[in-house]
C-alpha positions in Angstrom: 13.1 -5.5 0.8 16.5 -6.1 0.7 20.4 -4.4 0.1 23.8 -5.2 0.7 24.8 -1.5 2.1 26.7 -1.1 4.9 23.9 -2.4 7.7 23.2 -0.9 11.0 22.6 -2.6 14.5 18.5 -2.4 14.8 19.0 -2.1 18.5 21.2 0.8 18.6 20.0 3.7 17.2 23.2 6.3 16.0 24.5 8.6 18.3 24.9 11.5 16.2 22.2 13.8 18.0 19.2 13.0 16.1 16.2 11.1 17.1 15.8 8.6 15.0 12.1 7.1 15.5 11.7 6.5 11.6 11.5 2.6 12.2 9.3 2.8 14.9 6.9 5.2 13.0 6.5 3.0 10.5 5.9 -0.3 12.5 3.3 1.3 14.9 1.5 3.0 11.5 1.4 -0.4 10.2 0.2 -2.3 13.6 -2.5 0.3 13.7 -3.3 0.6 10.2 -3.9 -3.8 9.8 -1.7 -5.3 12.1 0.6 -6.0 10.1 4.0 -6.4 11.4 7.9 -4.6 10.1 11.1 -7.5 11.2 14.0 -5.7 10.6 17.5 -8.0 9.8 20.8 -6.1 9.7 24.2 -6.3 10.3 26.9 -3.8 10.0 29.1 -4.6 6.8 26.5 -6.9 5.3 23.3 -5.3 4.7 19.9 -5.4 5.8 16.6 -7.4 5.1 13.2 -5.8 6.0 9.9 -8.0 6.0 6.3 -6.3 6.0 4.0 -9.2 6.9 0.2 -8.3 6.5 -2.9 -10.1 7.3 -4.8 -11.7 4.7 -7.8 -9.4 5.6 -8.6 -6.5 7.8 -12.0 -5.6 9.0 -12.8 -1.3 9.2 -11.2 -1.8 13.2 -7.8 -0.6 13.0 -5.5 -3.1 14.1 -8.0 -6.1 14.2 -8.2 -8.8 11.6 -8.9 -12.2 10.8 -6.7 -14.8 8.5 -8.6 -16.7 6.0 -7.6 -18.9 3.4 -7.1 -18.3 0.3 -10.1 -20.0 -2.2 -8.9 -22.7 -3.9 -9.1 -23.7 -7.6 
C-alpha cells in the first residue's frame, strides 16, 4: 500500500500525548497470526509505502510456517 500524504518518521512516534502502538499492533498480530512481516517506508513530505509480506503457507502453529513453491504448469 502506498500514498503520497505528508509521511511520518517510522522511528519517532508524535509527541502529542497519545500512545501511538497502532503499527506495532498490527506487526506483532501478523508475526503471530503467520509470520508474516509489516516494513514500513516513510518520509515526511513524500509519503509512505507499507509492505505485508506473508508466507506462502502456514501450518495451525501460530507464527510457524514453511515456504513452498508454487506448482508449476
Amino acid at each position: 500500500m502506498s500514498d503520497d500524504g505528508v509521511g511520518f518518521d517510522p522511528e519517532q512516534p508524535p509527541q502529542d500525548g497519545k500512545e501511538h502502538v497502532g503499527l506495532q499492533l498490527v506487526r506483532d498480530r501478523l508475526q503471530m497470526v503467520c509470520g508474516a512481516k509489516l516494513t514500513t517506508q516513510s518520509k515526511i513530505g513524500q509519503g509512505t509505502l507499507m509492505r505485508v509480506l506473508i508466507p506462502y503457507s502456514c501450518d495451525e502453529t501460530a507464527g510457524s510456517f514453511t515456504q513452498t513453491k508454487a506448482p508449476s504448469h
